[in-house]
C-alpha positions in Angstrom: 13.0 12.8 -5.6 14.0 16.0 -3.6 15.9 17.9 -7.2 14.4 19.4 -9.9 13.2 15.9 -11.8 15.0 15.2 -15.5 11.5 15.3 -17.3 10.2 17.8 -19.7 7.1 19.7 -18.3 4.1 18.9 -19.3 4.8 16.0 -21.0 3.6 13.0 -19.2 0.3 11.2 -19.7 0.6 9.0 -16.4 2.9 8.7 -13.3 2.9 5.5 -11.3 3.7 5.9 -7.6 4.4 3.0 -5.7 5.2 3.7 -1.9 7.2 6.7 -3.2 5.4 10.0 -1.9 4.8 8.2 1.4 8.6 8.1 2.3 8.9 12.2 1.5 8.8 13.0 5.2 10.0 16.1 5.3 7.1 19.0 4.9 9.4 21.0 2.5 10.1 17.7 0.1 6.4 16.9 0.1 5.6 20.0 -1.5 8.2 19.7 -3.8 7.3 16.4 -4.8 3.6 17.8 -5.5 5.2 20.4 -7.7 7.3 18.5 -9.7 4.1 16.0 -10.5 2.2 19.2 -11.5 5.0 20.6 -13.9 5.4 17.3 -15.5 2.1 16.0 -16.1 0.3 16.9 -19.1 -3.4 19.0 -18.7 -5.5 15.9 -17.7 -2.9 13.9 -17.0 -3.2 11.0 -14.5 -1.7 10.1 -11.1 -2.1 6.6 -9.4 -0.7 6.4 -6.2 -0.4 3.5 -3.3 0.4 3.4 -0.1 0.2 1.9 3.4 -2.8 3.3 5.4 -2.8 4.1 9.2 -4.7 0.7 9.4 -1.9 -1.4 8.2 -1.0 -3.7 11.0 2.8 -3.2 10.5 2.8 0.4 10.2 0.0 1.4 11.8 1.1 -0.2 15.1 4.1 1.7 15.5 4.4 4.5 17.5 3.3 7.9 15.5 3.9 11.5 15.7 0.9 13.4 14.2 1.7 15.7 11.6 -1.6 17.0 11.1 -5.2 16.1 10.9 -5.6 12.6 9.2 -1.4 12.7 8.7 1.5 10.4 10.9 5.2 9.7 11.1 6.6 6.9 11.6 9.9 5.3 11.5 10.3 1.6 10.6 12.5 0.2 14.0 14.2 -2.7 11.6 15.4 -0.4 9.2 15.4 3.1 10.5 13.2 4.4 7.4 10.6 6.8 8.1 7.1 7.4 6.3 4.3 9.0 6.6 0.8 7.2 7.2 -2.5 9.1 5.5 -6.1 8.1 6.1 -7.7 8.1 3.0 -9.4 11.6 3.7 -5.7 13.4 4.7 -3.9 11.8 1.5 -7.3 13.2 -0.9 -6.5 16.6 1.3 -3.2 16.6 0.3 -4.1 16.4 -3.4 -6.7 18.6 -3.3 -5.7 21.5 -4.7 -4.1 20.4 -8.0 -5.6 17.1 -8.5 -9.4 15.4 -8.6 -9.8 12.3 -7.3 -11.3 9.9 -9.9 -11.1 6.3 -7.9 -10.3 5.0 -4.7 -9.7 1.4 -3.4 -8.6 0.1 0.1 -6.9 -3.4 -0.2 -6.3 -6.1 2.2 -4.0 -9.0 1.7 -1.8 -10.4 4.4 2.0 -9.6 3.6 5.7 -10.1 5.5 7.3 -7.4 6.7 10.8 -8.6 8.2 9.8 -12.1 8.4 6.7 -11.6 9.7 2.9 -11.7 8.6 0.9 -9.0 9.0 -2.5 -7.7 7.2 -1.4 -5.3 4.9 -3.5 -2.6 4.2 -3.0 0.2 1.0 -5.0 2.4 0.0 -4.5 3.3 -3.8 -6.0 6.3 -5.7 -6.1 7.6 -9.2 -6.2 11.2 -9.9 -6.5 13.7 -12.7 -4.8 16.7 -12.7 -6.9 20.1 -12.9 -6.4 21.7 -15.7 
């Protein structure tokens, strides 16, 4: 997700990210990642987007470096993947300049991570691009 992607710009109604952006932890590949999403989507187009929030009980317990206000790394011990954790407001800050956000929902289920239960909580948001 880091190279020019292979998709015609301007072209896509909707993208669907699932746990995607939240593993771009490197400042320079987060930006990028935001570009590429503006090139490719159409005027109007849609973004939905989910991720774990700094309240997930797997996650959000392990130890965090802040980025910056309402942003965290962290790295997953088991499996030496790093992400970062948004509050709701930091991940809408994020956005913010090239995207309105048109819905919000937090959601709580109880999940395994490595074998092991945990509340899971994701916080999932559907944005328009700006035209």
């Amino acid at each position: 997700m880091t190279k020019q992607w292979p998709i015609k710009s301007h072209s896509v109604d909707i993208a669907l990210d699932i746990f995607c952006f939240t593993h771009q932890t490197d400042i320079k590949d987060v930006e990028f990642y935001k570009r590429e999403l503006k090139r490719i989507l159409k005027p109007s187009g849609l973004l939905v987007l989910s991720l774990a929030s700094i309240k997930d009980t797997y996650y959000g317990t392990l130890p965090k470096v802040k980025i910056k206000k309402d942003v965290f790394k962290v790295t997953d011990p088991k499996i030496n993947v790093r992400c970062f954790l948004y509050t709701k407001e930091g991940l809408i800050k994020e956005f913010h300049k090239n995207f309105k956000l048109l819905d919000f929902i937090e959601t709580k289920k109880v999940g395994l991570m490595h074998g092991k239960k945990y509340k899971r909580v994701t916080l999932k948001f559907l944005f328009e691009k700006k035209s």
